[in-house]
C-alpha positions as CSV (number, residue, x, y, z in Angstrom):
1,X,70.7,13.9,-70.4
2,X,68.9,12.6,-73.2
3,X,67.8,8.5,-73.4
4,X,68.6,5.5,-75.0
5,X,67.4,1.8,-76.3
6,X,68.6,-0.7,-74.6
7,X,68.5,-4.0,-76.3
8,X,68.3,-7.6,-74.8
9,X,67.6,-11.2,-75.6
10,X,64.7,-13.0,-73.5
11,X,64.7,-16.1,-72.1
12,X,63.0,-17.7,-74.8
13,X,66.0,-16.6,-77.0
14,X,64.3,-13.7,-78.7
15,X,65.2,-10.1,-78.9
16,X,63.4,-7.0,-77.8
17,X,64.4,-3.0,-76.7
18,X,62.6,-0.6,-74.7
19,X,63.2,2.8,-75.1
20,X,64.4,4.8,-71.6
21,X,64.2,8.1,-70.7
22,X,67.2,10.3,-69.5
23,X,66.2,9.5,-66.1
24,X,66.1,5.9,-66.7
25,X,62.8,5.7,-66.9
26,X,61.2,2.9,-69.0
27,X,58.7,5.0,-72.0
28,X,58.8,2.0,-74.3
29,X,58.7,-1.2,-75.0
30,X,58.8,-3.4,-78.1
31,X,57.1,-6.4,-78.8
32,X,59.5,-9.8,-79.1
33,X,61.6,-10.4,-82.6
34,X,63.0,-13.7,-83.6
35,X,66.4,-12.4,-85.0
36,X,67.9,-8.9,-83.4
37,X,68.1,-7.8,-86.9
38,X,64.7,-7.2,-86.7
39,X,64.9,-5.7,-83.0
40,X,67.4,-3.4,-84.9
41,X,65.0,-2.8,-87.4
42,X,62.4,-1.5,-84.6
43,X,64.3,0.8,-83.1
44,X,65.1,2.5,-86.4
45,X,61.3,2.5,-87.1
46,X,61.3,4.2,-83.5
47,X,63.8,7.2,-84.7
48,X,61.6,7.9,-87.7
49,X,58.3,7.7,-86.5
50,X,58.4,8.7,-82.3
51,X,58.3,12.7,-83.9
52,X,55.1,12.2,-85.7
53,X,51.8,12.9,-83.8
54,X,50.2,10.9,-86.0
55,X,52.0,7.9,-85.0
56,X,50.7,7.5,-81.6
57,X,47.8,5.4,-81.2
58,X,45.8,6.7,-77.8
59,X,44.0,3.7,-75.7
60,X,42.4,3.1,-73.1
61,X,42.9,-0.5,-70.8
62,X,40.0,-2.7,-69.9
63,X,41.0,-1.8,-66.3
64,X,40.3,1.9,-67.5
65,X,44.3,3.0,-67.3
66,X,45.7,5.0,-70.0
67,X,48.6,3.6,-72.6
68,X,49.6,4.0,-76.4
69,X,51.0,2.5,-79.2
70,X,53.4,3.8,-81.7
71,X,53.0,2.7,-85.3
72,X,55.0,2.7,-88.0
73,X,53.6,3.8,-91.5
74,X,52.2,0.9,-92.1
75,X,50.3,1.2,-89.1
76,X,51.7,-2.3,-87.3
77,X,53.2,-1.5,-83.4
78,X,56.6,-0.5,-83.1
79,X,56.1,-0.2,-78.7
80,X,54.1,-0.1,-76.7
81,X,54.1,2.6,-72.9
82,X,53.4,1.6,-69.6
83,X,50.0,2.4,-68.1
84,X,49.5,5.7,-66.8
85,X,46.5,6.9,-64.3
86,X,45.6,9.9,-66.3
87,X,45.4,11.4,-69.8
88,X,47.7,14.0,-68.9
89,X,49.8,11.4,-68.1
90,X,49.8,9.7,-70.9
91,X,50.4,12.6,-73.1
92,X,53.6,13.0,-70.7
93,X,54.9,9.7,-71.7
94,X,54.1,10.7,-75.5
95,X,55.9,13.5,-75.1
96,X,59.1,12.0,-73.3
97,X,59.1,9.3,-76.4
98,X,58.9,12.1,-79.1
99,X,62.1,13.7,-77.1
100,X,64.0,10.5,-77.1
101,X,63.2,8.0,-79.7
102,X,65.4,10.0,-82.1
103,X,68.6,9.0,-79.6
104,X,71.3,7.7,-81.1
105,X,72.5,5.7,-78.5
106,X,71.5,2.0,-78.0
107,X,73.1,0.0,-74.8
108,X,73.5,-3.9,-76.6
109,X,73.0,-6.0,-73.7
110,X,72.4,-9.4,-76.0
């Protein structure tokens, strides 16, 4: 089974996706829009840019926990990943968004 976006308003009335796995599993999440045009807009940037190695920006947390970024070309963050314990890890979760951020399929829950 292959993942999905699933996009949603917040409480504060703005709009923001994350990016599941086919398991369900959460790999991304996107920073908060104003309009879900532009929440739309990110998950397209998603689709084009989750295959490019380039794209992923490696970090490490100030608690020492592993996480990335991926960028869009003009290097601002599209999402962000959870924090993982390892590298390896990490490079998992990297892998699982390059497998799914080309999905088609987007759950509107607005």
């Amino acid at each position: 089974m292959s993942g999905w976006f699933e996009l949603s308003k917040s409480s504060n009335e703005q709009f923001r996706f994350i990016l599941k796995a086919g398991n369900g599993e959460i790999i991304l999440t996107s920073e908060l829009y104003t309009t879900k045009a532009a929440a739309e807009n990110g998950i397209a940037s998603v689709r084009t840019n989750s295959s490019l190695d380039e794209r992923y920006e490696r970090k490490v947390a100030a608690n020492g926990k592993f996480y990335f970024n991926l960028k869009a070309a003009n290097h601002q963050i599209i999402g962000t990943s959870q924090m993982y314990l390892t590298t390896q890890s990490r490079d998992v979760g990297i892998a699982s968004v390059k497998n799914n951020g080309n999905t088609g399929k987007t759950k509107d829950n607005t």
